[in-house]
Every structure is written in structure tokens, then in C-alpha cells.
C-alpha positions in Angstrom: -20.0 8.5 28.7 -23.3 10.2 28.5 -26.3 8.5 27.1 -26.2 7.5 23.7 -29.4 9.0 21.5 -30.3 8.2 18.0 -27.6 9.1 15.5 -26.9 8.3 12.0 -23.9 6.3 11.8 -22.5 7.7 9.1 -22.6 11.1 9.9 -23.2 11.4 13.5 -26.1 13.6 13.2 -28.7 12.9 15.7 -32.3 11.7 14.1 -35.4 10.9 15.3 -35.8 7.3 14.2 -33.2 5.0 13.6 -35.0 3.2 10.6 -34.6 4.3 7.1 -32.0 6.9 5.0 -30.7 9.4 7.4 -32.5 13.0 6.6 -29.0 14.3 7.0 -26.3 12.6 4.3 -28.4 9.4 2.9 -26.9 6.9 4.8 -29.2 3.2 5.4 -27.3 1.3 8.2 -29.4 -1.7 6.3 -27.8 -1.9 4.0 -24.3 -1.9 5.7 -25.3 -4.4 7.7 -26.4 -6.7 5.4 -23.0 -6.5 3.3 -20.9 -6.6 6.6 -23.0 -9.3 8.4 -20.0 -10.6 11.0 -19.3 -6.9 11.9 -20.1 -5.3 15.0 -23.0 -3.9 15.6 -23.6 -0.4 15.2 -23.8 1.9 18.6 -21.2 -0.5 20.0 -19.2 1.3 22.2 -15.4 0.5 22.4 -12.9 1.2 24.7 -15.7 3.6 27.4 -15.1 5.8 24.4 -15.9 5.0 20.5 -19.2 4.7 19.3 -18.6 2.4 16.4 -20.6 3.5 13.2 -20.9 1.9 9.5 -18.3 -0.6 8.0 -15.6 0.8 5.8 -14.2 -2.7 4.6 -13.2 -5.6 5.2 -10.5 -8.0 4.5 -9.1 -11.4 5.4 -8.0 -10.0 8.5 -9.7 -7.0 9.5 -12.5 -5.0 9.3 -12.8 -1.7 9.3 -15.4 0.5 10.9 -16.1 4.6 11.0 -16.5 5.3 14.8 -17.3 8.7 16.8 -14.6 9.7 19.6 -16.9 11.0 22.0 -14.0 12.6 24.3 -12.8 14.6 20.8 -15.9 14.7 19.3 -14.2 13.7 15.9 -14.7 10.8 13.5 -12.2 8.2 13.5 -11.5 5.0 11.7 -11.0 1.7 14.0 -9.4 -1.2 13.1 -10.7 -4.9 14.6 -8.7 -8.0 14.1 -11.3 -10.6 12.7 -9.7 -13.3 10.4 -13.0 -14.5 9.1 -11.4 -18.2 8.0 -11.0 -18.8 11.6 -12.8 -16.8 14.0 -16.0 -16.0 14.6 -18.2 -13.8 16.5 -20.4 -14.4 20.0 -22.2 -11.3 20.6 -19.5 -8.5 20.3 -17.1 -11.0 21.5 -14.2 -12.3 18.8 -12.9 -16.5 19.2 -11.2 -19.2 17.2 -13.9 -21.7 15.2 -12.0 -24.3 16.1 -8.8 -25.0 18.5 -6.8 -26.4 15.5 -6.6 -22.6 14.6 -6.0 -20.7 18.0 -2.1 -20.8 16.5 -2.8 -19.7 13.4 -5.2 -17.0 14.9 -2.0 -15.6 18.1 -0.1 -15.7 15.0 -2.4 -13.4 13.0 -2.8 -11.3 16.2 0.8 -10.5 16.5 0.9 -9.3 12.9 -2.0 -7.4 13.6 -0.5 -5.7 16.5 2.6 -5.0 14.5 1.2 -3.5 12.0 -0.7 -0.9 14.8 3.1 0.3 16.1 4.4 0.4 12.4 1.4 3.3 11.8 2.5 4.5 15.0 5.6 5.4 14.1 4.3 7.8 11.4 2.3 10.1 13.4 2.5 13.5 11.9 3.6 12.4 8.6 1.2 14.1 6.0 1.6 10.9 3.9 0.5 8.2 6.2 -2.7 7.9 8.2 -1.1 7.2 11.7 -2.4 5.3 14.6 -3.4 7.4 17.5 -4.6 4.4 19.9 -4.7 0.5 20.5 -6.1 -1.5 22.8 -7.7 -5.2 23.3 -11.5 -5.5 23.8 -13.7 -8.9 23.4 -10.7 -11.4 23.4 -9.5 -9.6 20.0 -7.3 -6.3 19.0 -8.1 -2.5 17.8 -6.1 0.2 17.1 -7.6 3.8 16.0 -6.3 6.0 12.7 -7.3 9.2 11.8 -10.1 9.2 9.4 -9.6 10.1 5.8 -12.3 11.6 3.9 -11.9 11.5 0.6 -11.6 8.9 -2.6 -9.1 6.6 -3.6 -6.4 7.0 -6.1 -8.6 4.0 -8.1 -11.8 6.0 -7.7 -10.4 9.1 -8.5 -9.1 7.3 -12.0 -12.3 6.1 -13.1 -14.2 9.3 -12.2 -11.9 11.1 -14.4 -12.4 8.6 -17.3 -10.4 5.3 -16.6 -7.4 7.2 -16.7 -5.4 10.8 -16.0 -2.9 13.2 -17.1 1.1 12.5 -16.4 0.7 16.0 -14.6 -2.3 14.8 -12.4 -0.1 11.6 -11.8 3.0 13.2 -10.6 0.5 15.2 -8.1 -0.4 11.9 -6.5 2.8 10.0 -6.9 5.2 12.0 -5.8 3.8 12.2 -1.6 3.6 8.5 -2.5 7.3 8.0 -2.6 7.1 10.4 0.4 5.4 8.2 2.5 7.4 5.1 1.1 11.0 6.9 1.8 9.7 7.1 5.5 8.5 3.4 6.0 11.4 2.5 3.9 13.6 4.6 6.8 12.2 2.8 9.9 13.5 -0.7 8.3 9.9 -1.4 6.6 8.1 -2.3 3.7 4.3 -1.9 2.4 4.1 -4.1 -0.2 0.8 -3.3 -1.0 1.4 0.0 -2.9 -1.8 -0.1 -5.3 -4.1 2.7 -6.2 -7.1 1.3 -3.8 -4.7 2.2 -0.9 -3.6 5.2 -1.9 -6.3 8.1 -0.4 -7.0 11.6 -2.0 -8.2 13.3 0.9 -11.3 16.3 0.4 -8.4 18.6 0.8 -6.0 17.3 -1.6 -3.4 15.8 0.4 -2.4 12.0 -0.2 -1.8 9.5 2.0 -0.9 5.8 1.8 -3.4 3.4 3.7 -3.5 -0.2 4.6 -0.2 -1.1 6.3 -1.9 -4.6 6.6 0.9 -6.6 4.2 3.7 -4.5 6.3 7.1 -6.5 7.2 10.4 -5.9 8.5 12.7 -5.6 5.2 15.9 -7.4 4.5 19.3 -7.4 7.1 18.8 -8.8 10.9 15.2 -8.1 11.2 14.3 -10.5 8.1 11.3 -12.9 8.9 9.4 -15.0 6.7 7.1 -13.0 4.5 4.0 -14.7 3.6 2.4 -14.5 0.3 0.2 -11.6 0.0 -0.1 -9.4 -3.4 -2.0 -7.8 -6.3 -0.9 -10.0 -9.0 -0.8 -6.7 -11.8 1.2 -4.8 -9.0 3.3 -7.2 -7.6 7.0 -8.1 -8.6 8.4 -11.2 -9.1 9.3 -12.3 -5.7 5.9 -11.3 -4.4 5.1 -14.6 -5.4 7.6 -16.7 -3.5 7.4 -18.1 0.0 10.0 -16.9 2.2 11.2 -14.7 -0.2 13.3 -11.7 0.2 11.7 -8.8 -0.1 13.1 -4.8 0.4 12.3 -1.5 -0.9 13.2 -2.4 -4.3 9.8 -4.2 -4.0 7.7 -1.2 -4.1 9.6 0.1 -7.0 7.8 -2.1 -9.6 4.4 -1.6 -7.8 5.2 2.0 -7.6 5.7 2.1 -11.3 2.7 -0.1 -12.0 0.6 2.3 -10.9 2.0 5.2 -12.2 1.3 3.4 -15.8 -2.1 2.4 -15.0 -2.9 5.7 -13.8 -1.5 7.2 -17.4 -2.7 4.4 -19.4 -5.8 3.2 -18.3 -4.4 0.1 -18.6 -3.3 -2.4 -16.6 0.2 -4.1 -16.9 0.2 -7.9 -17.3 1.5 -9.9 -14.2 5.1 -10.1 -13.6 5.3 -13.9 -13.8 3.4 -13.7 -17.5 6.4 -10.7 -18.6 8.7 -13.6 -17.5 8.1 -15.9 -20.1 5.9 -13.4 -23.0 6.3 -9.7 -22.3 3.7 -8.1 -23.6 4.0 -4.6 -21.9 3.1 -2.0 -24.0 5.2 0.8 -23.6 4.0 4.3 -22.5 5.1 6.0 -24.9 3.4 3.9 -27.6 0.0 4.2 -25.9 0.0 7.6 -27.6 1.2 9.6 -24.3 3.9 12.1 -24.9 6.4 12.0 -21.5 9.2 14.1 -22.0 12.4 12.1 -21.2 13.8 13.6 -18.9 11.1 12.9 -16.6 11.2 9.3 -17.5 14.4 9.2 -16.2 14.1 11.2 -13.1 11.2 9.1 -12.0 13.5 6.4 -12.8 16.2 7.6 -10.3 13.5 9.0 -7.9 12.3 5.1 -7.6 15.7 3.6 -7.2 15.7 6.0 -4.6 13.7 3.6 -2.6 16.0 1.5 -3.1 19.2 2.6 -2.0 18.9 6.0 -0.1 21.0 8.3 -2.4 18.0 10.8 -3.0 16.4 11.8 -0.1 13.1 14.2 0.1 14.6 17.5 -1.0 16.6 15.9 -3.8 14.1 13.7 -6.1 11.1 16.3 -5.1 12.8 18.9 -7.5 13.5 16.3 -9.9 17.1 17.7 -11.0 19.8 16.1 -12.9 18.4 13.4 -14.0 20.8 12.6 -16.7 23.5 12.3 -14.3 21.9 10.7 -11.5 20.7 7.9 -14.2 24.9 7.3 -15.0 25.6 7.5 -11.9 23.3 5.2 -10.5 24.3 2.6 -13.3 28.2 3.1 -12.4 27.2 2.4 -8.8 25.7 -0.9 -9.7 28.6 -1.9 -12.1 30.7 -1.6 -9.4 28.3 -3.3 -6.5 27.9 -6.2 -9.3 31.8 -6.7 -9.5 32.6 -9.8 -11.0 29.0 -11.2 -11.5 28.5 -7.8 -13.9 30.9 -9.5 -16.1 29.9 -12.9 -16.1 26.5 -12.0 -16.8 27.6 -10.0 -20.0 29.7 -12.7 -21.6 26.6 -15.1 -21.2 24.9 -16.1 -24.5 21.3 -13.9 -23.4 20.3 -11.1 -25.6 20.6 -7.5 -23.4 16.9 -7.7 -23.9 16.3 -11.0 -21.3 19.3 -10.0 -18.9 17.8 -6.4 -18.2 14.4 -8.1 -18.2 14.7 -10.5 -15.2 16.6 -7.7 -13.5 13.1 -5.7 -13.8 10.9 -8.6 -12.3 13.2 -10.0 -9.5 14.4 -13.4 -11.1 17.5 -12.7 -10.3 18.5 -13.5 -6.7 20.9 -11.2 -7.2 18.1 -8.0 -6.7 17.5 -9.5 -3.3 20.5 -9.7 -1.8 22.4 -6.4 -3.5 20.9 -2.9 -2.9 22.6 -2.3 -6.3 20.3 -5.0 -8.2 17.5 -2.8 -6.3 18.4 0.1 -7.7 18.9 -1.6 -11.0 15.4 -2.8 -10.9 14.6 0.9 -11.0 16.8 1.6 -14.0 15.4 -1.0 -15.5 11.3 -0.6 -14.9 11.2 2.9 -16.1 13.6 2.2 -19.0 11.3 -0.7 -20.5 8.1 1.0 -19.6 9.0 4.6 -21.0 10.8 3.0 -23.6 10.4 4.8 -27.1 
């Protein structure tokens, strides 16, 4: 690689000095660096072939920088595997605080790597940022995604006033069950489906980020989901150990953040609607949604659940009447004789539909009929009139 010179990193624009806001977009790498102090450095070069640039983020596992392919000559975003609870940093390279943790830290690293050939199984999908490379570099892990330019669905909804037009919403959401039919095809869920990691891009396409909280879903490939979720979004059984989790999951995030979106509130946590529901319904948040795309949403996130609808069928949003009927026959039937023990139970309709909705029945976890009942359900209650 040719000899580095002085460049902003932020925009890539060479500078004369390095100190200071660059001339060019504003950027003050001191700042960055004293936010992201564990990050590396600036003008690192990865791989013979990124110059890494400013911090994007950082989690509990990761951080994420904005780097400069020199061989493209194209901004990308690159991905390290840093669990800052047990590792630590020597100079660029990444190792384990202490050896108690060098288990806990392979064990992190394997999720980490997963999670790159999950992304990598999207490239081309408009909906997903896709990675394009991995590799290992100072005893740690990286993989490289395209770089999205553009806001978050969050940011986006407090520029606009803490909250947006159904019309606006169904813009966003409806690549958003896009992308979550595809990961929901290769035998994966997200679990993280929450406006922060959903990206408007500077050209208006959307695209779901942060497949860090990715698992294999129910059936053979089942493992042992830790606990990872944002309470208001997450579902019941987000909240459990070893629970079992599937694309019915995502239905009540999805749905969450179609109503904070609308609203410009946020729903109270599932476990609180459990015991005191105190949901206010759409509708009675002074927001006129015609019903008939209540339901269709309804159907288009049960969907997710089961497969019936696939791209070309909820994207027009037809029939939604029927589709609603014939979804509930479907899970009539896939009840069979637990359907009709749970009727002649002494609980009001109002509790039986309501556990269905946040997962406390184990029943939703183990039937894709409960799943799609779950999305019957959520729209139901939070469109209700």
C-alpha cells in the first residue's frame, strides 16, 4: 500500500495538519477518541488494506469503526470483536484480562464469527447491509459491511417531531419485513428489530443493521439463546434463559416499532402488560388507521411467522379480510384439542388472547400456529378501536 498522508478520518479528504476540525466536513478525531478510548487507533491499517477511520459505536461486544478500502477506494464499515468486560487492548493487539475468561471470550468469538457468515448470506439484498470480507488480525476477529450513509429510523423520528405519519411508517416498515422474511428464510432470527437498527440510507432505501443478537431459530439447529433485548421491544420470552425463540419473535418488536413510530410513544414492557396492561391503543392516541390496513399489517406480520405470504403477496397488501379468517382457521385447527380446552377455562377472552400476544404461553414457542396467532393478536389489541 502506498504511503499513507494526512487525511481526515471521517471523510478521507487529505489535509495539511492532522490537528483540529477538518476544513473539509468538520470532523475532530479528538473528540472520537476521547469517547472511544479502547478503540484502535486511527490510521491503523488492517488487513495490508483498510485504513481504519473514526468510531461508529460501540457495544458489549464490538466496536465499530468507518475505514477506507484503499484497493476500492470506497468507505466501508469494519467490525472488531472487543468484549470490553473481558478483554483488553496491548497496542493494536486484542487479549483476555484475565484467564478465567479466555472461555467466555472463544465463546464470544464464535458468535462473533457467526454472525459475519449470517450477513454474508445476504449479499445483494437491498434490505440488509451484507458482509463483503472477514478475517483475524491482533489475536481478535473483523469482518467488513458496506457502509450506510444515512440516519436511523430513531433519528429520523425525532427529527420529524418525536413521531411520523402511518404513510411515512409503512415506507420504512415494509423493506423491514423484507429484510426479516429473508433472515427468517435462511433458518434465522434478529431479535433486535428496534428503530436504532434500522438505517434510512441518503438515498432512501432501508436496511436492517446490527445482526449482533442473531441465532439459529427453532427445529434442529436450536441452541441456547442468551438474554439479550430492548425491554419496550422485546416479547415475553426475550426475557427467559434458554428460551425458545422463532420468527414470531420479531413480530411483537416489529409491531412495537411500528406504534412508536406513529405514536411517539413508547409501549410499556411486555412483562409489565403481563400483569397491568396499560397499552394505549392506536387508535385512541387520536390516529385515524383505516382497518383494513390494521389487519393486513396484521397478516403481513404473522407472515413471519409461518410463510403463507411471501414478498409479492403482503407487499400489495390484498385481501386482508380473508387472509385474517383464514389465518385464525389455520390456527384453530394447528391448536386442536388445546383450542378447546383453553375456551372452556374460566379466563375472560381478554387474558387468554393477551398471553398469546406476549409469549406466556409455551404453546407460541413450540406451534407456528401460536406464532401466527401472536400476529393476530398484537395488531388486534394495538389497533383496537
Amino acid at each position: 500500500m502506498a504511503e499513507q498522508k494526512n487525511l481526515c478520518y471521517n471523510c478521507f479528504q487529505e489535509r495539511e495538519v492532522l490537528e483540529g476540525p477538518c476544513p473539509y466536513c468538520g470532523f475532530d478525531l479528538a473528540d472520537n477518541e476521547k469517547r472511544f478510548p479502547v478503540a484502535l487507533r486511527a490510521g491503523t491499517v488492517l488487513n495490508g488494506r483498510y485504513i481504519v477511520g473514526r468510531v461508529l459505536g460501540q457495544g458489549g461486544f464490538g466496536i465499530t469503526y468507518l475505514a477506507l478500502d484503499t484497493q476500492l477506494n470506497a468507505k466501508v464499515a469494519i467490525k472488531e470483536f472487543m468484549p470490553n468486560d473481558i478483554a483488553t487492548r496491548i497496542g493494536t493487539t486484542v487479549s483476555v484480562a484475565m484467564d478465567t475468561k479466555s472461555e467466555e471470550f472463544a465463546y464470544g468469538a464464535e458468535r462473533f464469527q457467526e454472525e459475519a457468515r449470517t450477513l454474508a448470506k445476504f449479499i445483494g439484498n437491498p434490505n440488509i447491509a451484507a458482509v463483503t470480507s472477514y478475517f483475524d488480525e491482533n489475536d481478535t476477529s473483523y469482518f467488513v459491511m458496506d457502509y450506510i450513509e444515512g440516519i436511523s429510523f430513531k433519528t429520523y423520528i425525532a427529527n420529524h417531531g418525536g413521531k411520523i405519519s402511518v404513510e411515512e411508517t409503512l415506507n420504512v416498515m415494509i423493506p423491514v419485513l423484507r429484510a426479516l422474511t429473508a433472515v427468517h428464510a435462511e433458518g434465522f432470527i434478529h431479535r433486535d428489530v428496534t428503530p436504532d437498527n434500522i438505517y434510512i440510507t441518503k438515498d432512501g432505501m432501508v436496511k436492517l443493521l446490527d445482526f449482533g443478537s442473531a441465532r439459529y431459530s427453532i427445529g434442529d439447529k436450536s441452541k441456547s439463546l442468551d438474554v439479550i433485548l430492548k425491554v419496550v421491544y422485546a416479547p415475553k420470552e426475550q426475557y427467559i434463559r434458554r428460551s425458545r425463540q422463532g420468527p414470531f419473535t420479531e413480530v411483537y418488536s416489529y409491531a412495537a416499532c411500528f406504534y412508536a413510530a406513529i405514536t411517539g410513544f413508547l409501549p410499556p414492557e411486555a412483562l409489565e402488560r403481563l400483569e397491568h396492561d396499560e397499552l394505549v391503543p392506536i387508535s385512541q392516541c387520536g390516529i385515524d388507521i383505516p382497518e383494513s390496513i390494521a389487519v393486513s399489517w396484521g397478516i403481513m406480520a404473522c407472515s413471519m411467522s409461518v410463510g403463507w405470504l411471501r414478498t409479492h403477496g403482503w407487499v400489495t397488501m390484498r385481501s386482508g379480510w380473508s387472509w385474517c379468517s383464514a389465518s385464525m382457521r389455520r390456527s384453530r385447527s394447528s391448536f386442536g384439542r388445546s383450542w378447546k380446552v383453553r375456551l372452556s377455562c374460566p379466563v375472560s377472552w381478554h387474558i387468554a388472547l393477551r398471553r398469546w400476544e406476549l409469549g406466556a404461553s409455551s404453546h407460541l414457542a413450540l406451534n407456528p400456529g401460536m406464532g401466527a396467532m401472536r400476529g393476530v393478536m398484537v395488531w388486534q389489541s394495538w389497533f383496537a378501536k
